[in-house]
N, CA, C and O atoms as a Maestro MAE file, in Angstrom:
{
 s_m_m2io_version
 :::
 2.0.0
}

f_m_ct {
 s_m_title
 :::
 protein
 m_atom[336] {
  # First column is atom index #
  i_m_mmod_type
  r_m_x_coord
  r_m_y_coord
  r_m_z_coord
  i_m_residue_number
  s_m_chain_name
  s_m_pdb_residue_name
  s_m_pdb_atom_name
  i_m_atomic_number
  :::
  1 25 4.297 -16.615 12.705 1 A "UNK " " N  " 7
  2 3 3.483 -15.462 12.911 1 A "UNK " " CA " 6
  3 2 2.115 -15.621 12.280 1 A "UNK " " C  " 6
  4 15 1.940 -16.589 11.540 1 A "UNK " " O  " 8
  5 25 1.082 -14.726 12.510 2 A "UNK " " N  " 7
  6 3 -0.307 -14.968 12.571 2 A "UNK " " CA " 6
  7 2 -0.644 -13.078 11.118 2 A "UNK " " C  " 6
  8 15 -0.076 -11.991 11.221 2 A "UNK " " O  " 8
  9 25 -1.331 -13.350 10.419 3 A "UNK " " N  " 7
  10 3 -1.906 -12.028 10.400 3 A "UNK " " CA " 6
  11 2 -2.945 -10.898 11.252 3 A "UNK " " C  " 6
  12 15 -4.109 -11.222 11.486 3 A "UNK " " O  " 8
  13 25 -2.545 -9.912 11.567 4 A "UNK " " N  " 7
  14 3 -3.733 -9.454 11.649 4 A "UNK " " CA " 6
  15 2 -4.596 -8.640 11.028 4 A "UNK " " C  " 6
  16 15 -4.416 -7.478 10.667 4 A "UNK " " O  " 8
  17 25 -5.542 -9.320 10.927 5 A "UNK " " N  " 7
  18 3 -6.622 -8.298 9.785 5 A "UNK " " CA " 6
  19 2 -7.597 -7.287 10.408 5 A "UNK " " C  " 6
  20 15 -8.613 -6.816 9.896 5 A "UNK " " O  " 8
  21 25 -6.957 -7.004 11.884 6 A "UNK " " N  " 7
  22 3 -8.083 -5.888 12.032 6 A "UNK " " CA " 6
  23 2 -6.822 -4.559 12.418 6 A "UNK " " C  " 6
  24 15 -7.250 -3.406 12.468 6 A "UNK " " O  " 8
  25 25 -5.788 -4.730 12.591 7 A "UNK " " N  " 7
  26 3 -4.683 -3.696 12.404 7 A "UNK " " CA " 6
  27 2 -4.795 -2.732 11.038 7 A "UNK " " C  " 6
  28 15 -4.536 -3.160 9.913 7 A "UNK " " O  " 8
  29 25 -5.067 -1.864 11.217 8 A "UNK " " N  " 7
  30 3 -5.095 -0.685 9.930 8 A "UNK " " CA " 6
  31 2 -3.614 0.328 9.868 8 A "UNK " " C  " 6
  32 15 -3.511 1.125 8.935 8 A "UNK " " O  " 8
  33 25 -2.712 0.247 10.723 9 A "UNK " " N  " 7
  34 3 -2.032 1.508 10.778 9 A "UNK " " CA " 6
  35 2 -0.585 1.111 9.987 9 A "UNK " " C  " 6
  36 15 -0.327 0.065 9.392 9 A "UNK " " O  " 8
  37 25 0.110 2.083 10.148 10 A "UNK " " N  " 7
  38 3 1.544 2.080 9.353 10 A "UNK " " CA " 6
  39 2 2.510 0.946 9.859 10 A "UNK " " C  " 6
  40 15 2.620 0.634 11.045 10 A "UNK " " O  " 8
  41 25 3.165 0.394 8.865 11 A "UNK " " N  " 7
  42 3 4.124 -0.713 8.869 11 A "UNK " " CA " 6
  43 2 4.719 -0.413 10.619 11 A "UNK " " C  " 6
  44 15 4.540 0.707 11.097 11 A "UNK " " O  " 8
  45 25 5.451 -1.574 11.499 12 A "UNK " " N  " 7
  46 3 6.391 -0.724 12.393 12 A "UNK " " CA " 6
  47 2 5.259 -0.222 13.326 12 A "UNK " " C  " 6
  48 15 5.086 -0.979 14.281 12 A "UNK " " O  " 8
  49 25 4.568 0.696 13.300 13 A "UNK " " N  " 7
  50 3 3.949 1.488 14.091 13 A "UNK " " CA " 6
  51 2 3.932 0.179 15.346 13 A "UNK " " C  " 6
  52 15 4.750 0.191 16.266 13 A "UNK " " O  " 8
  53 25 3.059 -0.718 15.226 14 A "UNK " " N  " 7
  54 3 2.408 -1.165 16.600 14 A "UNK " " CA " 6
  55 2 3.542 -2.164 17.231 14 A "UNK " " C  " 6
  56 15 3.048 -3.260 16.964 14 A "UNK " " O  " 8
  57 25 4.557 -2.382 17.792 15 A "UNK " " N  " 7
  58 3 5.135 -3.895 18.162 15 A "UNK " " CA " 6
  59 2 4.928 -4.905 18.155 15 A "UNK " " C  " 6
  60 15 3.795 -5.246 18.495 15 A "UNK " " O  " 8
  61 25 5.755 -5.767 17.826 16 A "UNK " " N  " 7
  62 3 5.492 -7.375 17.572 16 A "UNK " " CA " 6
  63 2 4.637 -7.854 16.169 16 A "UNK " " C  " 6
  64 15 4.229 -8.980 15.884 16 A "UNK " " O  " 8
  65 25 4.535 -6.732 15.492 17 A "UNK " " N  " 7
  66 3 3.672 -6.569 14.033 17 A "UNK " " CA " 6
  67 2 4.848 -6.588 12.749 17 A "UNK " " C  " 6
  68 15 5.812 -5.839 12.906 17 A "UNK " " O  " 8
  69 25 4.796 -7.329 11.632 18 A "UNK " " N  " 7
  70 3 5.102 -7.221 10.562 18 A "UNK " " CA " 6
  71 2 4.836 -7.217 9.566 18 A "UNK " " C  " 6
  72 15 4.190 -8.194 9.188 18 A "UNK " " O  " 8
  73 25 5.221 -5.957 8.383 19 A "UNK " " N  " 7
  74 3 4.309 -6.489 7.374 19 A "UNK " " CA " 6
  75 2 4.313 -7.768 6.760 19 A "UNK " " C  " 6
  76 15 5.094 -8.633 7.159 19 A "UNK " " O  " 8
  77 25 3.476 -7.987 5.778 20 A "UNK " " N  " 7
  78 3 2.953 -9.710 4.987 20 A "UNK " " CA " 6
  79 2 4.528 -9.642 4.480 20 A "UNK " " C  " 6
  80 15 5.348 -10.512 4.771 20 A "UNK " " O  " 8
  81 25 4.804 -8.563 3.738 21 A "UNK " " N  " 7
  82 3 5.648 -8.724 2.969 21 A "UNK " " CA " 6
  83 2 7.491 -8.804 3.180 21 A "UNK " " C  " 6
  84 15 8.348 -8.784 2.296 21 A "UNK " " O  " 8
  85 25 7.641 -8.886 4.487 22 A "UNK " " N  " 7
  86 3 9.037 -8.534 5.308 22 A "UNK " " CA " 6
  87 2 9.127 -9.712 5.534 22 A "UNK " " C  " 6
  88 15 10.215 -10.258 5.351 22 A "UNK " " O  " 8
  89 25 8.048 -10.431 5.984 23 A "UNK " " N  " 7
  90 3 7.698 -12.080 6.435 23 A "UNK " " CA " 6
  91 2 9.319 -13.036 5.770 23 A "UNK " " C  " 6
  92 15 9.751 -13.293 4.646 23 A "UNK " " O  " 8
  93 25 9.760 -13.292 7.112 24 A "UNK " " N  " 7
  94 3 11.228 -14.220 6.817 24 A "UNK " " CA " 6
  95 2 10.965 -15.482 5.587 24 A "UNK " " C  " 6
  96 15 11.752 -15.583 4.646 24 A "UNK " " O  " 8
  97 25 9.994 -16.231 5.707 25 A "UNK " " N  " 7
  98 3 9.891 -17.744 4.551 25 A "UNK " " CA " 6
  99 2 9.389 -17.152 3.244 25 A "UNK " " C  " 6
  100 15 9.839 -17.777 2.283 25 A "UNK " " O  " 8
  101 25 8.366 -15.848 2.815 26 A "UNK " " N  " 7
  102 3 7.922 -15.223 1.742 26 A "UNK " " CA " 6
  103 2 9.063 -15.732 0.959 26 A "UNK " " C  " 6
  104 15 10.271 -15.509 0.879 26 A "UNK " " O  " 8
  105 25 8.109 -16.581 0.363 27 A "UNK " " N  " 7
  106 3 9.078 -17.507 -1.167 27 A "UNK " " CA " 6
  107 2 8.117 -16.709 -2.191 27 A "UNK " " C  " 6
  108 15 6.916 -16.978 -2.199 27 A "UNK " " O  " 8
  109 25 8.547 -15.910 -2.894 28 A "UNK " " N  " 7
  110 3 7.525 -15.651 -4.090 28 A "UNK " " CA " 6
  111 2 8.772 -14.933 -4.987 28 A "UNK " " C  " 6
  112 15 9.477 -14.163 -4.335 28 A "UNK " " O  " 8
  113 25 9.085 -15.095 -6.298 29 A "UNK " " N  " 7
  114 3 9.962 -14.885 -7.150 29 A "UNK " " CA " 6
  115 2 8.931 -13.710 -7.933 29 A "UNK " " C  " 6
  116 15 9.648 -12.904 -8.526 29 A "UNK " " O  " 8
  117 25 7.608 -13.426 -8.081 30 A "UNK " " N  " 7
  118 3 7.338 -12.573 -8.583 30 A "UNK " " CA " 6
  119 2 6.765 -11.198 -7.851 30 A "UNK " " C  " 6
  120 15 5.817 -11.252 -7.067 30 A "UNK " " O  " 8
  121 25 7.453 -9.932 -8.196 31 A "UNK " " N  " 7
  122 3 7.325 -8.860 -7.571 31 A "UNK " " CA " 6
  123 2 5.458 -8.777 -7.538 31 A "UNK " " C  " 6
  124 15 4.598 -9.272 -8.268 31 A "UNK " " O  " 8
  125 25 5.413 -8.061 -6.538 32 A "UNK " " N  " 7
  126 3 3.715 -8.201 -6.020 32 A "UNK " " CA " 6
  127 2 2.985 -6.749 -6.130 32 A "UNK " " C  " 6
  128 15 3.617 -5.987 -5.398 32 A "UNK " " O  " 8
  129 25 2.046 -6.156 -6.672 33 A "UNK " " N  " 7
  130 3 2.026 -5.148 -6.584 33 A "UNK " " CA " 6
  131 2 0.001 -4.764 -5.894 33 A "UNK " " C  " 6
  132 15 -1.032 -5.094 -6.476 33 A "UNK " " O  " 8
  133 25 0.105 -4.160 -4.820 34 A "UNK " " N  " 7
  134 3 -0.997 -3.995 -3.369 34 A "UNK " " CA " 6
  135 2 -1.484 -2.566 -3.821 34 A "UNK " " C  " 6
  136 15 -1.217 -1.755 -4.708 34 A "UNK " " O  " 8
  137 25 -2.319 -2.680 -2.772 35 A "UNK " " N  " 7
  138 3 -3.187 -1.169 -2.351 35 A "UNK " " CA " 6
  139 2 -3.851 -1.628 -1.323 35 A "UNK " " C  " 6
  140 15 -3.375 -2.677 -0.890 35 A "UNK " " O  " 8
  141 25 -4.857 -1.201 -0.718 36 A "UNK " " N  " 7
  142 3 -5.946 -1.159 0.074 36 A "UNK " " CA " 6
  143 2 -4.874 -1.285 1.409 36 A "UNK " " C  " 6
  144 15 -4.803 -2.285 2.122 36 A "UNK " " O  " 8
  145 25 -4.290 -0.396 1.533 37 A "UNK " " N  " 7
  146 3 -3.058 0.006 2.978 37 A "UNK " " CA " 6
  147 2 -2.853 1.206 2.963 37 A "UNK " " C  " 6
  148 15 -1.929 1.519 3.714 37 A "UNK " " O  " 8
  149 25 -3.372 2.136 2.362 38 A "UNK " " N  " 7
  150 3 -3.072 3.915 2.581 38 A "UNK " " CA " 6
  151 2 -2.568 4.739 3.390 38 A "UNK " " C  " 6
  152 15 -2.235 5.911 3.213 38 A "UNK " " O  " 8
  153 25 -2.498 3.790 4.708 39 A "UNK " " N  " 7
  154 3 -1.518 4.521 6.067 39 A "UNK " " CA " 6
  155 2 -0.045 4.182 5.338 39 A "UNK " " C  " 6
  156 15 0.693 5.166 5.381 39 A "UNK " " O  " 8
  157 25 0.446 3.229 4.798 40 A "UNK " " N  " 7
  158 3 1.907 2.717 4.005 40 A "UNK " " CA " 6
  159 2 1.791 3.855 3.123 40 A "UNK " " C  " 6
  160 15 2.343 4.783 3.715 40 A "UNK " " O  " 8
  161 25 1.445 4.172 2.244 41 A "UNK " " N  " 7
  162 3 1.816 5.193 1.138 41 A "UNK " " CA " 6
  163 2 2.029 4.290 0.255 41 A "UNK " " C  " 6
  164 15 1.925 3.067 0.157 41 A "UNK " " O  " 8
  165 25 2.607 5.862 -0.857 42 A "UNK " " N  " 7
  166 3 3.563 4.664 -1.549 42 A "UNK " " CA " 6
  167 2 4.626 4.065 -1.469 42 A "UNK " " C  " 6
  168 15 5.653 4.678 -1.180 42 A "UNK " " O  " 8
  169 25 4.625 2.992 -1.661 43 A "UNK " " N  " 7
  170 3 6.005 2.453 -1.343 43 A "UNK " " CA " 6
  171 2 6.392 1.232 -2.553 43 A "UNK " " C  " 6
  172 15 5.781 0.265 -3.008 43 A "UNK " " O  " 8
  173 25 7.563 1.763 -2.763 44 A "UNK " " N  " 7
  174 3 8.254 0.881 -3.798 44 A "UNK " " CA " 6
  175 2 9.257 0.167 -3.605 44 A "UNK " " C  " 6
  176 15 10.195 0.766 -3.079 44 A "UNK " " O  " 8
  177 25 9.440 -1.055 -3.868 45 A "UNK " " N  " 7
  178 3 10.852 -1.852 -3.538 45 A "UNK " " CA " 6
  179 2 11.129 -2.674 -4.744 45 A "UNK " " C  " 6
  180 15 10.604 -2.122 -5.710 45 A "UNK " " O  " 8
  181 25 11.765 -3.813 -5.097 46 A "UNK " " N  " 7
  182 3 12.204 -4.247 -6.200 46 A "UNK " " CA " 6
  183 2 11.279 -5.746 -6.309 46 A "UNK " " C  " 6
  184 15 11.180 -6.502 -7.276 46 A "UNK " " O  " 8
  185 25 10.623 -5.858 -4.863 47 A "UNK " " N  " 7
  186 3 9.911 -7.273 -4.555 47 A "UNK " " CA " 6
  187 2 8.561 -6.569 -4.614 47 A "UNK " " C  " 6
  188 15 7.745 -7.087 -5.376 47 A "UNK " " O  " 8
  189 25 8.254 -5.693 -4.077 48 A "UNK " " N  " 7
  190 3 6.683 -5.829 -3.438 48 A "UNK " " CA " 6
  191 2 6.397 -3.617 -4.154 48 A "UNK " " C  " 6
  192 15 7.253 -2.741 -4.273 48 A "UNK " " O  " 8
  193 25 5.069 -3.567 -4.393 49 A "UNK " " N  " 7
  194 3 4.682 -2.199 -4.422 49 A "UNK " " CA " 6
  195 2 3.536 -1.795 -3.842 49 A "UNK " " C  " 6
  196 15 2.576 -2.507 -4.137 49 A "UNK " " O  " 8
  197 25 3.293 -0.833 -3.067 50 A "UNK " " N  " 7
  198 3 2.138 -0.290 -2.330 50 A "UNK " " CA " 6
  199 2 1.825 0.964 -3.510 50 A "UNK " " C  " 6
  200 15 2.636 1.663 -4.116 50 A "UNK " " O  " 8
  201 25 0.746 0.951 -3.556 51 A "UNK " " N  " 7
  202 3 0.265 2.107 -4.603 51 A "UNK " " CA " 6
  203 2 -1.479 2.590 -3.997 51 A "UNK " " C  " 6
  204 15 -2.483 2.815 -4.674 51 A "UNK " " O  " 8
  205 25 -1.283 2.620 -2.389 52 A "UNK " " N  " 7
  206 3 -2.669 3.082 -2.159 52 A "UNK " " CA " 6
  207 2 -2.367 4.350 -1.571 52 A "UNK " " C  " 6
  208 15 -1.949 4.515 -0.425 52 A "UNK " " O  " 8
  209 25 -2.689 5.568 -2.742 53 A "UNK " " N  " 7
  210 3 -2.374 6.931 -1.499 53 A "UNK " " CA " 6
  211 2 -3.434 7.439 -0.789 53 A "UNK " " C  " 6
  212 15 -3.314 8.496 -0.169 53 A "UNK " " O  " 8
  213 25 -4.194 6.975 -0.802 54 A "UNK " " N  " 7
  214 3 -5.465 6.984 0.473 54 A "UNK " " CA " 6
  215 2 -6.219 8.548 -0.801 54 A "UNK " " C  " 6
  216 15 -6.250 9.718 -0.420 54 A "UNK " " O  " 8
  217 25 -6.721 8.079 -2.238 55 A "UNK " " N  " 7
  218 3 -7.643 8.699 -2.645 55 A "UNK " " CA " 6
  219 2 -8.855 8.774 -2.032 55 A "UNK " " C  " 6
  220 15 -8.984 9.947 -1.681 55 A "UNK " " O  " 8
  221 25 -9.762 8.175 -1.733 56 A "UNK " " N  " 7
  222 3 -10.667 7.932 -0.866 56 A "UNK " " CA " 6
  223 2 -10.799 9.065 0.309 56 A "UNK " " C  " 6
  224 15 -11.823 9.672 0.619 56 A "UNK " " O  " 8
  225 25 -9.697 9.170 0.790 57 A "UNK " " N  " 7
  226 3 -9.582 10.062 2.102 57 A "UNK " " CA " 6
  227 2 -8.951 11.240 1.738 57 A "UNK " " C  " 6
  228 15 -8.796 11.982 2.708 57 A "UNK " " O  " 8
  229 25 -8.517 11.696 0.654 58 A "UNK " " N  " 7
  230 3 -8.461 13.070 -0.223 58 A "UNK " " CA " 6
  231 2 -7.053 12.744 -0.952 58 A "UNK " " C  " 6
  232 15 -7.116 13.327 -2.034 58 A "UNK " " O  " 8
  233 25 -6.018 12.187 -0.865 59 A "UNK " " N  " 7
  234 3 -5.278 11.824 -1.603 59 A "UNK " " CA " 6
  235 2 -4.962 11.805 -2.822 59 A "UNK " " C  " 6
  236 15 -5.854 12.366 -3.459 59 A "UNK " " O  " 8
  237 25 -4.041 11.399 -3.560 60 A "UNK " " N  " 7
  238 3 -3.777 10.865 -5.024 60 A "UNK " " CA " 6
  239 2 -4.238 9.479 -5.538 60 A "UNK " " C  " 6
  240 15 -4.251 8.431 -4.893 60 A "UNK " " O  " 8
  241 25 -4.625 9.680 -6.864 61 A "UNK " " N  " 7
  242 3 -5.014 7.928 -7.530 61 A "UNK " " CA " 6
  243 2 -3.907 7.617 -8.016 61 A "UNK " " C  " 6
  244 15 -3.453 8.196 -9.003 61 A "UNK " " O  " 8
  245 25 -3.269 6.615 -7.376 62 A "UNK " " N  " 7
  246 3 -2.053 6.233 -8.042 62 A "UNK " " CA " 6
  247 2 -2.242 4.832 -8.891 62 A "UNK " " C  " 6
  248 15 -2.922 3.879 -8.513 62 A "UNK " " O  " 8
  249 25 -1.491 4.911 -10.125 63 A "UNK " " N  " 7
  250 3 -1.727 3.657 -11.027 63 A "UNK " " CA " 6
  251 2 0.160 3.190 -10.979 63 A "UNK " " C  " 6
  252 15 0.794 4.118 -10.476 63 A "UNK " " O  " 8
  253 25 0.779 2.371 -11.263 64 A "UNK " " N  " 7
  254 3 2.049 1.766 -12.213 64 A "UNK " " CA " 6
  255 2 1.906 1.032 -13.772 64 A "UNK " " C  " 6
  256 15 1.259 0.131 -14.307 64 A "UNK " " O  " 8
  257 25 2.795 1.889 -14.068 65 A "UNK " " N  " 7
  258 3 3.136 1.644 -15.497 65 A "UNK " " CA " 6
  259 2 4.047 -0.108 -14.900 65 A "UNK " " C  " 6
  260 15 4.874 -0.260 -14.001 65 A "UNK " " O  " 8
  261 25 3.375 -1.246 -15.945 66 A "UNK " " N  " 7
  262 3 3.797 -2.390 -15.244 66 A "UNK " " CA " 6
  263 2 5.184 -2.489 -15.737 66 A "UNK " " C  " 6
  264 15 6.057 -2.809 -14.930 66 A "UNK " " O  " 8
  265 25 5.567 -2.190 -17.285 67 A "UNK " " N  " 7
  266 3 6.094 -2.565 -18.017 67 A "UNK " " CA " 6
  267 2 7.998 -1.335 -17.485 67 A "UNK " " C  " 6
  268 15 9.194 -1.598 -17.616 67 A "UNK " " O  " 8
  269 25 7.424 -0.388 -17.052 68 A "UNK " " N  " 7
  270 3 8.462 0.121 -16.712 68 A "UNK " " CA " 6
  271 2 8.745 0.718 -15.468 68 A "UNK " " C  " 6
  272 15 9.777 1.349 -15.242 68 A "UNK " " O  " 8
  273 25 7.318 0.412 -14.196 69 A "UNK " " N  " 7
  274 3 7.777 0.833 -13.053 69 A "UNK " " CA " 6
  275 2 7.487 1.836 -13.055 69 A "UNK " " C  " 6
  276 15 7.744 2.154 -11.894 69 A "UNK " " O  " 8
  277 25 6.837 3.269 -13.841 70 A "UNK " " N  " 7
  278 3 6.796 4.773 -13.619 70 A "UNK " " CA " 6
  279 2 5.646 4.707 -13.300 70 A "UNK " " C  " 6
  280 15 4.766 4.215 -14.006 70 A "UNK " " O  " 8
  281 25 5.447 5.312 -11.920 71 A "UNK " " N  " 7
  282 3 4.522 5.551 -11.158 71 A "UNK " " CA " 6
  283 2 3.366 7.031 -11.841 71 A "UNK " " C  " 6
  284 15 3.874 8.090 -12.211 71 A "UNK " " O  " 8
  285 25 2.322 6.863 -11.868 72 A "UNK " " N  " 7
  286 3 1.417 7.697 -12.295 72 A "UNK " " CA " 6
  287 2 0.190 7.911 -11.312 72 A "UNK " " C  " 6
  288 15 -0.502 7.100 -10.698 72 A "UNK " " O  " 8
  289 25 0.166 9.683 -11.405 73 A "UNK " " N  " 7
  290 3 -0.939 9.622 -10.297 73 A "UNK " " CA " 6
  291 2 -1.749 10.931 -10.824 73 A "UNK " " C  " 6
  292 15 -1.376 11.602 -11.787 73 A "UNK " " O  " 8
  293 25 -2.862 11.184 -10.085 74 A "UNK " " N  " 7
  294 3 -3.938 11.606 -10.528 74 A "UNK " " CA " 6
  295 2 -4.097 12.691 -8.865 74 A "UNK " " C  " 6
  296 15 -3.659 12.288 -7.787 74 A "UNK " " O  " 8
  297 25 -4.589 13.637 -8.994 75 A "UNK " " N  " 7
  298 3 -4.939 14.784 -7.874 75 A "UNK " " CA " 6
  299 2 -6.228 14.166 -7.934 75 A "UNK " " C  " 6
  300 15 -6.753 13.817 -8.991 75 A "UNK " " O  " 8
  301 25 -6.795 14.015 -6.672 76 A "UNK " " N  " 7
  302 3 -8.630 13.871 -6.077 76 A "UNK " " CA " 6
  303 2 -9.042 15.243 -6.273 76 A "UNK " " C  " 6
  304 15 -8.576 16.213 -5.675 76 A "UNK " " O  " 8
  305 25 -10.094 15.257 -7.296 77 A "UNK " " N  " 7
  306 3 -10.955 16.502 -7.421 77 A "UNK " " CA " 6
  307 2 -11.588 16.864 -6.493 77 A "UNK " " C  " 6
  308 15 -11.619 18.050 -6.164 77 A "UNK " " O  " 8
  309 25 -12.506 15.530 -5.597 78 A "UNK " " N  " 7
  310 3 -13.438 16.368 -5.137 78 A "UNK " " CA " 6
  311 2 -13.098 15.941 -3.284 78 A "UNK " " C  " 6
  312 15 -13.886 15.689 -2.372 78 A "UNK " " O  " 8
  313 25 -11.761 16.005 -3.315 79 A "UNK " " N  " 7
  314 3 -11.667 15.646 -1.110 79 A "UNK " " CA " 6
  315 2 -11.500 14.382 -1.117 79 A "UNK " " C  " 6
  316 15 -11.125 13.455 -1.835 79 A "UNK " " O  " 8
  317 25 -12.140 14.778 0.544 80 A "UNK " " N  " 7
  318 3 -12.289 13.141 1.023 80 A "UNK " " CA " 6
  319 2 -13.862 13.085 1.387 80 A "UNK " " C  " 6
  320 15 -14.660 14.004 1.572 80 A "UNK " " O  " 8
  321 25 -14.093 11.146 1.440 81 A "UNK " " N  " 7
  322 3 -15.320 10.983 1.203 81 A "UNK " " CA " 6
  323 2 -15.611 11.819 2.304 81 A "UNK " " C  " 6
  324 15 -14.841 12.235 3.170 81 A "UNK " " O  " 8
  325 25 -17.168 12.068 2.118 82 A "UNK " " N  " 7
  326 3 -18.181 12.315 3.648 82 A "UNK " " CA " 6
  327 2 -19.050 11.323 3.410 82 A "UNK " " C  " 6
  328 15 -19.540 10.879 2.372 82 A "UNK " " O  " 8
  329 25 -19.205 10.942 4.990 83 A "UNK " " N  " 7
  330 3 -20.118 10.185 5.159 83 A "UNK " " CA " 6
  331 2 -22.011 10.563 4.881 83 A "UNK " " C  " 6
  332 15 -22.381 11.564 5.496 83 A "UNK " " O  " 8
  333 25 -22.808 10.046 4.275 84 A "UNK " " N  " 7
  334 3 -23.917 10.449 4.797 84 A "UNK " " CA " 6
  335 2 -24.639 10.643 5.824 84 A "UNK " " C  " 6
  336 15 -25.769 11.117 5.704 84 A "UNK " " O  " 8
  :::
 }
 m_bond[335] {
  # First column is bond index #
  i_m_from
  i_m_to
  i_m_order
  :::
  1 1 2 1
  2 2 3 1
  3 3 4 2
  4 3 5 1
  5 5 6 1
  6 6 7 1
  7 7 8 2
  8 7 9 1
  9 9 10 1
  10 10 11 1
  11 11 12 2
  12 11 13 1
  13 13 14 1
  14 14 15 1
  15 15 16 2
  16 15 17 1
  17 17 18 1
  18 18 19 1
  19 19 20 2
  20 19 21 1
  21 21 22 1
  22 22 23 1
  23 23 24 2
  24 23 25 1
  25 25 26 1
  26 26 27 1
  27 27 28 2
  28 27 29 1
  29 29 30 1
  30 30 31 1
  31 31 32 2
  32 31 33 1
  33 33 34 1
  34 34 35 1
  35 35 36 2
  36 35 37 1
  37 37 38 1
  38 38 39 1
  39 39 40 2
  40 39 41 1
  41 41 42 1
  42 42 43 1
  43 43 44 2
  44 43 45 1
  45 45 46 1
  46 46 47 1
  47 47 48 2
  48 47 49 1
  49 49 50 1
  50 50 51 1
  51 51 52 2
  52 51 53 1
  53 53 54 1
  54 54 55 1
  55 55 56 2
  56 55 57 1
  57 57 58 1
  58 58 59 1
  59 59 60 2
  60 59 61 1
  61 61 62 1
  62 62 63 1
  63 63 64 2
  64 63 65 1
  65 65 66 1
  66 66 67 1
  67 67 68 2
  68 67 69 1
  69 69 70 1
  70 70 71 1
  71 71 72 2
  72 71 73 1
  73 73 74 1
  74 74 75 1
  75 75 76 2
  76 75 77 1
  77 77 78 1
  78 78 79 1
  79 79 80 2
  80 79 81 1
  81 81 82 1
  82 82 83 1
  83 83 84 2
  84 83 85 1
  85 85 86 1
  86 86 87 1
  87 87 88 2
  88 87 89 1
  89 89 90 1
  90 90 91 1
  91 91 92 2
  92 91 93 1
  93 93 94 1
  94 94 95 1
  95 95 96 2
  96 95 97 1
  97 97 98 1
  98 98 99 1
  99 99 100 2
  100 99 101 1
  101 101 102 1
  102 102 103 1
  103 103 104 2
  104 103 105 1
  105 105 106 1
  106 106 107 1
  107 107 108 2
  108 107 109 1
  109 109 110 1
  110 110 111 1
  111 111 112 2
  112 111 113 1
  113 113 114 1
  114 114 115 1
  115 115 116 2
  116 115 117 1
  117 117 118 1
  118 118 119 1
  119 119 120 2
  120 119 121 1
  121 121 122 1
  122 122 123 1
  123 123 124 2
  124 123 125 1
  125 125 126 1
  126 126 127 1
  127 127 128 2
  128 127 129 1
  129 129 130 1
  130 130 131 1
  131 131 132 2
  132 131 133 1
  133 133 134 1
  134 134 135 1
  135 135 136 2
  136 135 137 1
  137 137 138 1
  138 138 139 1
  139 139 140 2
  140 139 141 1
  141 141 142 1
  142 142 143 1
  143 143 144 2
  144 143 145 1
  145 145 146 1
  146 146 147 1
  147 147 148 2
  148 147 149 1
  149 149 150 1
  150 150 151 1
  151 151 152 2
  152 151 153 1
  153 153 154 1
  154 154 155 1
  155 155 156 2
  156 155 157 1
  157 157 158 1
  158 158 159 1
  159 159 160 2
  160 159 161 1
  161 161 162 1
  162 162 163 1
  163 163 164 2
  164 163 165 1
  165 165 166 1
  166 166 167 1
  167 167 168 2
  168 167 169 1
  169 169 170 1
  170 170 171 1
  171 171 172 2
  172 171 173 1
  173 173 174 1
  174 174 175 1
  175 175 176 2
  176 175 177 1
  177 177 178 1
  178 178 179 1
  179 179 180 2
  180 179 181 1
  181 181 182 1
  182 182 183 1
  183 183 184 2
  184 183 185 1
  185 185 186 1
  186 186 187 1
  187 187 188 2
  188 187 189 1
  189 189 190 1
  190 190 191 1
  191 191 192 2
  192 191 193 1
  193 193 194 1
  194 194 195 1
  195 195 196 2
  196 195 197 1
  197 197 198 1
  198 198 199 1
  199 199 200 2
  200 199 201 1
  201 201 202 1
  202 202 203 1
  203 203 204 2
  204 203 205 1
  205 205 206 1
  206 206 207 1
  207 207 208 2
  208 207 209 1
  209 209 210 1
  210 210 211 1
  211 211 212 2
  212 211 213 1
  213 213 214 1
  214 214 215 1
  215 215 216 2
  216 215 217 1
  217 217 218 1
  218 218 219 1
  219 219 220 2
  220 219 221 1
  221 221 222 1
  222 222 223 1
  223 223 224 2
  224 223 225 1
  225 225 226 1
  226 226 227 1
  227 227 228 2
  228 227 229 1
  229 229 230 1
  230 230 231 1
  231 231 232 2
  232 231 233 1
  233 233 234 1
  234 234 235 1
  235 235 236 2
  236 235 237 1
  237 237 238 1
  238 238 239 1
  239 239 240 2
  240 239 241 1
  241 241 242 1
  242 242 243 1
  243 243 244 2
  244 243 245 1
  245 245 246 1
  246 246 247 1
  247 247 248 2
  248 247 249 1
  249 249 250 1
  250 250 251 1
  251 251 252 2
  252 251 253 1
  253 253 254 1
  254 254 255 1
  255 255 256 2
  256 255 257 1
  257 257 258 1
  258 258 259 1
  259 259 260 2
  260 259 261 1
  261 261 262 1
  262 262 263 1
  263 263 264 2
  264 263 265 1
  265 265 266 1
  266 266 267 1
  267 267 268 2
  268 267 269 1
  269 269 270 1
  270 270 271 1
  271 271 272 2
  272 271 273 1
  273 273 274 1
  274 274 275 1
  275 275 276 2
  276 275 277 1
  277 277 278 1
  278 278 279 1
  279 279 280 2
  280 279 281 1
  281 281 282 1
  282 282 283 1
  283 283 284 2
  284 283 285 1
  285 285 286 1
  286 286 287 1
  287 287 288 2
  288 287 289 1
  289 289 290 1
  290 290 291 1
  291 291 292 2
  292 291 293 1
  293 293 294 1
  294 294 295 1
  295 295 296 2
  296 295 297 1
  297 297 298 1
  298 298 299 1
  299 299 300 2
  300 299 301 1
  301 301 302 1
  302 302 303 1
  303 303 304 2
  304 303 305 1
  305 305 306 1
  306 306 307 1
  307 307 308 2
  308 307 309 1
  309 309 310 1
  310 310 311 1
  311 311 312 2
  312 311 313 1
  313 313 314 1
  314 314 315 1
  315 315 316 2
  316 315 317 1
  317 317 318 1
  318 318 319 1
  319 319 320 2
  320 319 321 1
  321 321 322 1
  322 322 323 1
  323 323 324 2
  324 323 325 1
  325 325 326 1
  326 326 327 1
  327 327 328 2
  328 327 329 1
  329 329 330 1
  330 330 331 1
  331 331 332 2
  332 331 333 1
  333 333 334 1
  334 334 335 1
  335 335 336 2
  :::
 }
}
């Protein structure tokens, strides 16, 4: 399989698409932890963590506690961006 880097939408959504991280040969022994995917949410598994809740677009700032996995997040004060 190929990436595609101009696909923006949710895991599943489009056919014949997978995420990086479902990928059958993904040899990596250390859990991975992402953002910049905000249509995914959050998402937690024991291999891989998504922690982008689409602050930017009015959302939560989400951080992980590395050491124990407890997810921490923050309310967006001020929305979502506007463009100029």
């Amino acid at each position: 399989g190929e990436i595609d880097h101009q696909y923006k939408g949710a895991p599943k959504a489009q056919l014949g698409l997978t995420p990086w991280f479902d990928m059958e040969n993904r040899q990596i022994e250390t859990p991975v932890i992402f953002g910049h995917w905000s249509t995914l949410g959050l998402y937690m598994r024991a291999d891989v963590m998504g922690i982008d809740t689409g602050c930017l677009w009015g959302g939560q700032l989400t951080a992980v506690d590395l050491r124990t996995r407890q997810i921490v997040q923050v309310a967006n004060q001020d929305g979502p961006l506007r463009p100029n």
